[in-house]
LOGUTI-80037 format. One record per residue (C-alpha): residue in one letter; z, y, x. Coordinates in steps of 0.02 Angstrom, whole numbers, plus 50000, padded with zeros to 5 digits. Each point is the difference from the previous one (the first is absolute). Layout:
BEGIN
AZYX ...
! end
This chain:
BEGIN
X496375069951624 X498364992650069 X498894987749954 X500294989850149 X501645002549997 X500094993549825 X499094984150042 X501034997750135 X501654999449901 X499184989949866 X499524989250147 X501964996050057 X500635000949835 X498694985449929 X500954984049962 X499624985950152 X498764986149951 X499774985850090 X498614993549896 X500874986149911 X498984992049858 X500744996149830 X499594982550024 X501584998650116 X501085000749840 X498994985349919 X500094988749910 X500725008449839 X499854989449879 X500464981349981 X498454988950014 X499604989249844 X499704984750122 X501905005450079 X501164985049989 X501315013149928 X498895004949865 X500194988049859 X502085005250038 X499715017849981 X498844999949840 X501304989149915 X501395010850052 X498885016849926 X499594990949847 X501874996549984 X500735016750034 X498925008149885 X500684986849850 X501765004350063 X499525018750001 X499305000349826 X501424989549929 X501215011450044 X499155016149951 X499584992049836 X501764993649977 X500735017849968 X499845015149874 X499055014050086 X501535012650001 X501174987450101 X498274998450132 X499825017950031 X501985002550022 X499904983850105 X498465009750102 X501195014350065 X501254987750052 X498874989050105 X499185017250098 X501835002950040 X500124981750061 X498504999650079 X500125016450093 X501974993950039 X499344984750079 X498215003550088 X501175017450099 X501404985150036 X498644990850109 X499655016850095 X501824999650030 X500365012149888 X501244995249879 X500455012549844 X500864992349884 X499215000049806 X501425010849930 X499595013250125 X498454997649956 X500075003549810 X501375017550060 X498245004550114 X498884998749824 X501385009649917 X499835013350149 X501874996250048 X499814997650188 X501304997150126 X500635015650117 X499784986750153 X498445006850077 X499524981350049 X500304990349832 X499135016649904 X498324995650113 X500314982349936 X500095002749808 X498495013750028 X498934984350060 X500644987549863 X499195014349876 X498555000150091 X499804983249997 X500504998049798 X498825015149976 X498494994250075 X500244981249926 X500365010549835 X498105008850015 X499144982750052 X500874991549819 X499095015049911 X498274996250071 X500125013050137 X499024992750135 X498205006850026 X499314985850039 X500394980350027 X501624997150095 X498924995150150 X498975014849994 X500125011450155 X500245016549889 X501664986149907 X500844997650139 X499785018650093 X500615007049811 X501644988049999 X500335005750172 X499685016349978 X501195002049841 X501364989150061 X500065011350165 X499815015649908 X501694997349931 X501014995550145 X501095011850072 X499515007450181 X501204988550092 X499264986149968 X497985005050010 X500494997450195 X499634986750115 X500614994850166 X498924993850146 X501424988750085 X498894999050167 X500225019850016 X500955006649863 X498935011549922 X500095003349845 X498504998449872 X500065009349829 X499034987149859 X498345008149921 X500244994649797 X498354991349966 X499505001450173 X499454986050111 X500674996850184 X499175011850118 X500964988750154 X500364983950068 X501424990949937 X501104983350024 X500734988249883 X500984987650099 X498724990050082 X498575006049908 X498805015550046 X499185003849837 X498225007450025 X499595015850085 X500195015949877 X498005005150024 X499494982049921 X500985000149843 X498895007149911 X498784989250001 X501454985749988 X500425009349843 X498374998249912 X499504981250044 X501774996649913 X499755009749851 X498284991349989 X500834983450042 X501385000449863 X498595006649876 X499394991649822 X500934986650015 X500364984949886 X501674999349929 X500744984950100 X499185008350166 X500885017849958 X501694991949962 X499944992250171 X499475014650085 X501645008449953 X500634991850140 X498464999150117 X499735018149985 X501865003350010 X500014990750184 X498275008250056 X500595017549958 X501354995950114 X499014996050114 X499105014349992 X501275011549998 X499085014149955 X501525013549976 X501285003350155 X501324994549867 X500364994949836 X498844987950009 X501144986649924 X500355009049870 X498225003549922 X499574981950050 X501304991749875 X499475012949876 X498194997650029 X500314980649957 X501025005049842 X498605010749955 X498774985750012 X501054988049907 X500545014849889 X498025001749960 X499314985249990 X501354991849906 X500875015849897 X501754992950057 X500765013849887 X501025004450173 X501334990149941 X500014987250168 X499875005150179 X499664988750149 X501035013450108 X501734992549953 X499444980950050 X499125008250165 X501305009550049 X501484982349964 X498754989650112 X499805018450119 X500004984750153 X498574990349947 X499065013049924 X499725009850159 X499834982350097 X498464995949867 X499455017150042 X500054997050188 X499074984949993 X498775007049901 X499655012750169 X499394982350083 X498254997450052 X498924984549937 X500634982950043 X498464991050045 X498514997249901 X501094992349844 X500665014849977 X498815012149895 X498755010150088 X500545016150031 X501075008850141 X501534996449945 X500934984649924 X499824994849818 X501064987449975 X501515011850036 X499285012249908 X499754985349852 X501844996050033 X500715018049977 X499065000949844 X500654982649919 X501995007050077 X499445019549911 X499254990549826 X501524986349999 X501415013650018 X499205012849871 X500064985049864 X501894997850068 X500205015149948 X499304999549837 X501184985549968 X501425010150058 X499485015049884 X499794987349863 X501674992950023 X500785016849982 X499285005449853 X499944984149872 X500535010849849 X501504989549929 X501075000650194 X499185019750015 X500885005049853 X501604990450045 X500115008450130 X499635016549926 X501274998049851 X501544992450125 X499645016250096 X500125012449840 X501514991049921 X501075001850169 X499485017950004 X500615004049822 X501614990650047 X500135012150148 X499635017749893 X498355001850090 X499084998249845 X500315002949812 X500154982949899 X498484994649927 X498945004550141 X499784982450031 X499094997849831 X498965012950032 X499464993150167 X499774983149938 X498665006449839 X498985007550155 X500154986850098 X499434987049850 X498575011549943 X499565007050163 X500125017849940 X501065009949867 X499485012749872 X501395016649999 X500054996649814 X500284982850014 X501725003450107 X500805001549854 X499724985849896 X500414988850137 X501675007650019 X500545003649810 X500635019050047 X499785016749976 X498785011650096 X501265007350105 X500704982950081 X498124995050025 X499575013550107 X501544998050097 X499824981850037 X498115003850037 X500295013850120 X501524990150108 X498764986750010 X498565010450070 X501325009850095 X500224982850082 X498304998250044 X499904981749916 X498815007349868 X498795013750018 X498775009749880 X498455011250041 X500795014149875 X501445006049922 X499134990949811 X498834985150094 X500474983349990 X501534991850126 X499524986550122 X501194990450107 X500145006350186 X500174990850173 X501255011450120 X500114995550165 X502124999649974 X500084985949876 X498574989450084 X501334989050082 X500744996249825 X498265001949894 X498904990350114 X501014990150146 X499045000850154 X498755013449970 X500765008850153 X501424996050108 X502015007649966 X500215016850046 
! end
């Protein structure tokens, strides 16, 4: 191949530019002479008092088993406002690698895992850099993508209806839509890339917990992949609160986004509007709506920590937990005396192999057997066949376990 004709391919296949400047996505942060801002830095102060009680409030074992539950939830939920609904159960058969034989709802569970995978490697400090960071958000894409079956790497231009495979960690090389929106042209998001990594950057902590929903709405507004960019956006803003907070994963925003789906994406439309007059901030676009999607993003993550905390208060967890057990005994489905077993874990958070024995009185033999039909179950679960048990969240007992987690199957 030639040189020239080499530069002349490079030439068509260059991404368009039309020379937009990053200050068309400001402002994006809240102004500390805003009229919203005394709201929002009392909401952050209070949602990381809410946060911390509730982390505090349990034994470590019950937050890490609580941790796998909520990346189900939240990966069940923040697919549910992409319209794609896969319900937790099939979820949990997808971690187990039991997928359906319907091509469709296969895809489906394959993208829940993605999802639960990649929140999975962001609770074990996987990130390379700040959530914000250009290389965070390419490396979120780029893993959750890089798990998704073929089908659904595809996108559909409904002007023409070609279809458009999805680069993993790639940003947009075309124009796109998003209702009434045209998000800026592929050749300038670059540079839109880097003023809001530098924008979000060493920040204080009341200024970072807001900009989990600031940066959430200007990534949107970015939209710097040609999809899945709701997805990394609600785990981007996990990841911040995740960070600057160390929520111990066990609350989401996703579930009270996705129940208020209506005015979530109406905040996040009027967020797209330009200033309103000179009382308005002083950047290109508005900041009181931005302001007021923040205060509606901060007020329903502490509705959600008081739905989490509601859930779990230890005396009605393990009233739950024990009704549960005693009607499965009744029914044969477990040996008698599981129930005691279950309830010594639950009371000391975890449960020596040794110590299986003393709480039930028996010989070796029954032990074992009442152990294994209660990790058979799934309600307990132990790193090895001689480590320690620790209670266990499955998906099929969250309606009776923890009412409202996730909505009947």
């Amino acid at each position: 191949m030639s040189e020239e004709k080499s530069d002349m391919e490079a030439d068509i296949d260059a991404p368009v530019d039309r020379g937009e400047m990053p200050t068309a996505m400001e402002p994006l942060l809240i102004r500390a002479s805003s009229a919203h801002r005394s709201r929002l830095a009392d909401l952050a102060v209070e949602l990381v008092e809410k946060s911390t009680g509730l982390s505090r409030s349990l034994p470590p074992q019950m937050t890490r088993a609580l941790a796998a539950m909520v990346r189900a939830m939240n990966c069940y939920y923040s697919n549910l406002i992409e319209g794609h609904d896969t319900h937790p159960v099939d979820i949990e058969r997808a971690l187990n690698e039991d997928y359906s034989r319907d091509p469709k709802k296969r895809d489906l569970q394959m993208e829940a895992r993605a999802h639960i995978e990649v929140q999975q490697w962001i609770d074990e400090g996987g990130l390379p850099g700040p959530a914000t960071s250009e290389a965070a958000i390419l490396a979120m894409h780029r893993r959750f993508c890089e798990r998704l079956p073929d089908e659904l790497l595809w996108v559909e231009n409904p002007d023409t209806g070609e279809r458009i495979r999805v680069m993993p960690g790639c940003l947009r090389h075309r124009d796109v839509a998003v209702g009434q929106h045209i998000p800026v042209s592929p050749g300038a998001l670059p540079r839109f890339m880097r003023r809001f990594e530098e924008g979000y950057a060493r920040l204080g902590k009341v200024d970072t917990i807001i900009a989990a929903a600031t940066a959430h709405h200007r990534l949107l507004w970015m939209h710097p992949f040609l999809d899945g960019n709701g997805r990394v956006a609600r785990l981007m803003s996990y990841a911040i609160l995740h960070e600057a907070m160390n929520t111990g994963g066990i609350w989401s925003v996703a579930r009270g986004l996705a129940r208020r789906e209506q005015a979530y994406k109406a905040h996040l439309a009027a967020c797209d509007e330009p200033r309103h007059g000179d009382y308005d901030g002083r950047g290109n676009l508005s900041e009181s709506r931005l302001a007021e999607f923040a205060v509606f993003f901060l007020e329903t993550c502490i509705d959600q920590i008081d739905f989490m905390e509601s859930l779990i208060q230890p005396e009605r967890l393990r009233h739950r937990i024990l009704i549960w057990a005693e009607e499965e005994i009744r029914l044969g489905s477990l040996p008698p005396r599981a129930d005691a077993v279950l309830d010594a874990v639950l009371y000391r958070g975890e449960l020596p192999r040794a110590d299986v024995l003393k709480v039930l009185g028996t010989g070796d033999r029954q032990a074992r057997r009442i152990t294994s039909a209660l990790l058979d179950a799934g309600v307990l679960i132990a790193t090895s066949t001689r480590a320690p048990l620790h209670l266990a969240f499955p998906a099929r007992l969250a309606a009776r376990w923890l009412p409202g987690l996730f909505p009947d199957q």
